[in-house]
C-alpha positions in Angstrom: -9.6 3.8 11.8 -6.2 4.5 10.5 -5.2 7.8 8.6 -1.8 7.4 7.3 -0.2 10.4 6.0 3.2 11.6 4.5 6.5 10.3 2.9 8.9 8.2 4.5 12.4 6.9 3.3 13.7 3.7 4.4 16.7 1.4 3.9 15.8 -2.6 3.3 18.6 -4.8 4.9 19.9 -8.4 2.7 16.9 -10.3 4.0 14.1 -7.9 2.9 13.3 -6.2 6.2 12.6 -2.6 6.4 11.8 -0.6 9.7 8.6 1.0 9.6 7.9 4.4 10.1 7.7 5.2 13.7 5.4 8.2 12.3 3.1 6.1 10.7 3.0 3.5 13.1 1.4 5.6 15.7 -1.3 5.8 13.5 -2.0 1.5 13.8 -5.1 0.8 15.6 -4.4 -1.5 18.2 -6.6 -4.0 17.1 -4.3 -4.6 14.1 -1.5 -5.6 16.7 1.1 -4.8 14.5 0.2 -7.4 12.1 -0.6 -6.3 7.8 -1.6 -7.6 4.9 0.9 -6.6 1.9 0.2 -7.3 -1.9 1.0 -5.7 -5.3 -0.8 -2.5 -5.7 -2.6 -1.1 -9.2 0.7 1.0 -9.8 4.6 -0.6 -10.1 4.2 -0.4 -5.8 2.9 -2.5 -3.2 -0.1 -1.7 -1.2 0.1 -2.4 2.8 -3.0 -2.8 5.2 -2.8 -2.7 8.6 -5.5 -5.4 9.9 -8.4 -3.6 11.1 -8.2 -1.7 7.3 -8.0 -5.4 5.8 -10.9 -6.5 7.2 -13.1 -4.1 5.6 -11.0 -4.5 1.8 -12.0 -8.7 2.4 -15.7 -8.2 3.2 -16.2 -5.9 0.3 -14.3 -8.1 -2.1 -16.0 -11.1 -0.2 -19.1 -9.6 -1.6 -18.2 -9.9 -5.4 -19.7 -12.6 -7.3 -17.3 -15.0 -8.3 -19.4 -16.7 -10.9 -18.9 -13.6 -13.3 -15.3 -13.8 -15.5 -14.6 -10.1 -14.9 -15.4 -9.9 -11.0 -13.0 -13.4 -10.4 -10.3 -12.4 -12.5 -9.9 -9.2 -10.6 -10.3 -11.2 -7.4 -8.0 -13.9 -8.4 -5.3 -11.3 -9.5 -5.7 -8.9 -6.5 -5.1 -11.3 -3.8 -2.8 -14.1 -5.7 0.1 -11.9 -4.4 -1.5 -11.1 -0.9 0.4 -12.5 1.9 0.0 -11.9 6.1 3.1 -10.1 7.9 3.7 -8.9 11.8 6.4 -6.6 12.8 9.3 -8.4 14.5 10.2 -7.2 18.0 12.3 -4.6 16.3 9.7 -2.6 14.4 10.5 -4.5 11.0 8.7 -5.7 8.1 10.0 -8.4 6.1 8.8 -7.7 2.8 8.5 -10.8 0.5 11.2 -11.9 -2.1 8.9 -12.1 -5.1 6.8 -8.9 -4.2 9.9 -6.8 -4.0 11.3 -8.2 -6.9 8.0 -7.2 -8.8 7.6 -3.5 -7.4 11.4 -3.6 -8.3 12.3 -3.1 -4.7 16.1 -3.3 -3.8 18.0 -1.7 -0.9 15.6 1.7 -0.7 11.8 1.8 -0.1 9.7 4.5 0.4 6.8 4.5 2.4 3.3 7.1 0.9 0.3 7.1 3.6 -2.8 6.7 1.8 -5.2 7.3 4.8 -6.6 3.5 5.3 -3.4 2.2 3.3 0.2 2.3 2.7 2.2 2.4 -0.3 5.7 1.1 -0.8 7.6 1.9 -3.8 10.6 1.8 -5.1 12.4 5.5 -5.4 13.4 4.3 -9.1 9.5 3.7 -9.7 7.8 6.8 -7.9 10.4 8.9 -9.3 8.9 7.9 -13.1 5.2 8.0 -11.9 5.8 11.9 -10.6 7.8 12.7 -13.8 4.5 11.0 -15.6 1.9 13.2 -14.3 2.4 17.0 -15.4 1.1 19.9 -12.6 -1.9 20.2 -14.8 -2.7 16.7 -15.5 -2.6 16.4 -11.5 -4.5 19.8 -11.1 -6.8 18.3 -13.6 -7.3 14.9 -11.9 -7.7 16.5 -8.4 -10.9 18.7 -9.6 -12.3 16.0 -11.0 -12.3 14.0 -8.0 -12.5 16.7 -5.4 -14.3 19.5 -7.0 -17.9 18.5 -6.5 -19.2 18.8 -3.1 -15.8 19.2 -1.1 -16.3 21.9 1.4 -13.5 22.9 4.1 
């Protein structure tokens, strides 16, 4: 299983492709053979799977019960943006018009490892969401989270 990790700058060139990470792409399992899922993510960014990561997302959403109004709406409006994408034989993405336009993606993206997942994000947007959270908000959140049962 993947572990992405780290930060990673990138320039987007006038058709929407991006070169990914070299760092983060020895991390892709070779039974994703390159290939992703991309969609819009919770926050103003977009969230990228590498295959073998999808997989697991689709059975556990596969498992939701469609019949109830809150389970199909968030099915309906987490995968209405989700599209399929393979690096080209230069190590590119090319990053979908309308999801760019949504994360507010221009001519910089920057790439967050998220362990199974990759965020993209605009540097406008992740600038504001850092400025957002406070060191003791984040200190906060992190205990909350991590402070029962975590052991080194």
């Amino acid at each position: 299983m993947a572990s992405f990790k780290g930060e990673y700058d990138h320039s987007i060139d006038s058709k929407g492709r991006v070169s990914f990470p070299a760092r983060l792409r020895k991390y892709l399992p070779p039974q994703s053979q390159d290939s992703f899922t991309i969609l819009k993510g919770l926050n103003p960014c977009l969230l990228l799977y590498p295959a073998e990561s999808w997989i697991v997302v689709e059975q556990r959403l596969s498992g939701m019960n469609e019949f109830q109004r809150e389970k199909r709406t968030v099915l309906r409006n987490f995968l209405r943006s989700a599209e399929d994408l393979t690096l080209d034989k230069n190590n590119r993405l090319a990053i979908p018009p309308k999801l760019m336009e949504w994360a507010n993606i221009t001519n910089k993206v920057i790439f967050i490892g998220m362990g199974k997942s990759i965020e993209l994000w605009s540097p406008e947007q992740l600038e504001k969401a850092d400025q957002e959270l406070s060191p003791d908000a984040y200190q906060e959140m992190f205990e909350n989270v991590m402070g029962d049962g975590f052991t080194q």
